[in-house]
C-alpha positions in Angstrom: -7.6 -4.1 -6.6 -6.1 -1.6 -9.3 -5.5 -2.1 -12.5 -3.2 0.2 -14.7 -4.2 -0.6 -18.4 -1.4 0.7 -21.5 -3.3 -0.8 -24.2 -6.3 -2.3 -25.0 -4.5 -5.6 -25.4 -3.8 -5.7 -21.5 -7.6 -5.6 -20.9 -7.5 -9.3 -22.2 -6.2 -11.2 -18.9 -7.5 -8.4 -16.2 -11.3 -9.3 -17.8 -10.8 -13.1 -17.5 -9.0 -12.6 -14.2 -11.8 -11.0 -12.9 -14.2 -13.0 -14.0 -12.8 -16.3 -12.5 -12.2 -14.4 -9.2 -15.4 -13.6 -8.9 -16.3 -17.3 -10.2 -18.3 -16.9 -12.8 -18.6 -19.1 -15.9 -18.4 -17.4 -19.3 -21.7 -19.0 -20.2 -22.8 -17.1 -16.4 -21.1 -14.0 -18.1 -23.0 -14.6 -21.4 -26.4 -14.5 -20.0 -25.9 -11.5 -17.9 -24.5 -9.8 -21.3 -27.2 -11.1 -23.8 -24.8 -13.1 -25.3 -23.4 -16.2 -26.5 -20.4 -18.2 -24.3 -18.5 -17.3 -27.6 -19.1 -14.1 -27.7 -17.6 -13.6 -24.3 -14.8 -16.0 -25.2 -14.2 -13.6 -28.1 -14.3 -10.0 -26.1 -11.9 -11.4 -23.1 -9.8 -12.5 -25.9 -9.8 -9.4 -28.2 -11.4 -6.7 -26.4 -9.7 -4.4 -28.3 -12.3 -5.2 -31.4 -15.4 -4.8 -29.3 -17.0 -2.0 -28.9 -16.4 0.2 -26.1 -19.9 0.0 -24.9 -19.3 -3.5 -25.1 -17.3 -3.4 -22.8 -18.0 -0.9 -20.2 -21.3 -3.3 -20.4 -19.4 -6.2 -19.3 -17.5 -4.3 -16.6 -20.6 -3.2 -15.5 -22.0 -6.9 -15.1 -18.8 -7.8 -13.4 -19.1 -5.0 -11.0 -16.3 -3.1 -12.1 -16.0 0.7 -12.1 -13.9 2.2 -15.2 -11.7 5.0 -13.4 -9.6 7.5 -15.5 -7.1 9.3 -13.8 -4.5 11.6 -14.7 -1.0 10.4 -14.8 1.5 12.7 -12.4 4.4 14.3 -14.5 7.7 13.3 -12.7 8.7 16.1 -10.7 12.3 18.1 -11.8 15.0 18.4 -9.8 15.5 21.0 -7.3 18.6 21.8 -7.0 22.4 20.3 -8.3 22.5 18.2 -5.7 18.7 16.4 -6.8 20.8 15.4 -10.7 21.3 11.9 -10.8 25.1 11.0 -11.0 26.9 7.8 -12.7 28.7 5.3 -11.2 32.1 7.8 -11.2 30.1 10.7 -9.9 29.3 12.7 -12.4 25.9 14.5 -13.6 24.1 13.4 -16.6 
């Protein structure tokens, strides 16, 4: 599965996702990590104020791969006929 991340807010619900998919407890989680069940409650609820080692460590002990890709840039009309019209026919 893929997951497109905006901000680092979004990373919240796909790392808690992930871990109960995979069904493993927070304390499980914790152990793996070297840390506490509070700790891990804290990063799946703000991983934006963890470090990013932090978590590329706990993707890593959820056996997730961090994959950066390039976003495609919408491709520009050909020709006249490619312009989106409005609902009387006429280009933008």
């Amino acid at each position: 599965m893929e997951y497109r991340i905006a901000i680092a807010q979004q990373l919240a619900g796909v790392l808690r996702s992930i871990r109960k998919e995979k069904h493993i407890t927070q304390q499980q989680l914790g152990e793996r990590l070297g840390l506490s069940q509070r700790m891990v409650a804290k990063l799946e609820a703000h991983p934006e104020k963890a470090s990013f080692e932090r978590v590329l460590h706990a993707l890593s002990a959820l056996e997730i791969d961090l994959v950066l890709k390039e976003r495609k840039a919408p491709t520009p009309p050909t020709s006249r006929n490619d312009i989106p019209k409005n609902s009387e026919g006429d280009t933008w």
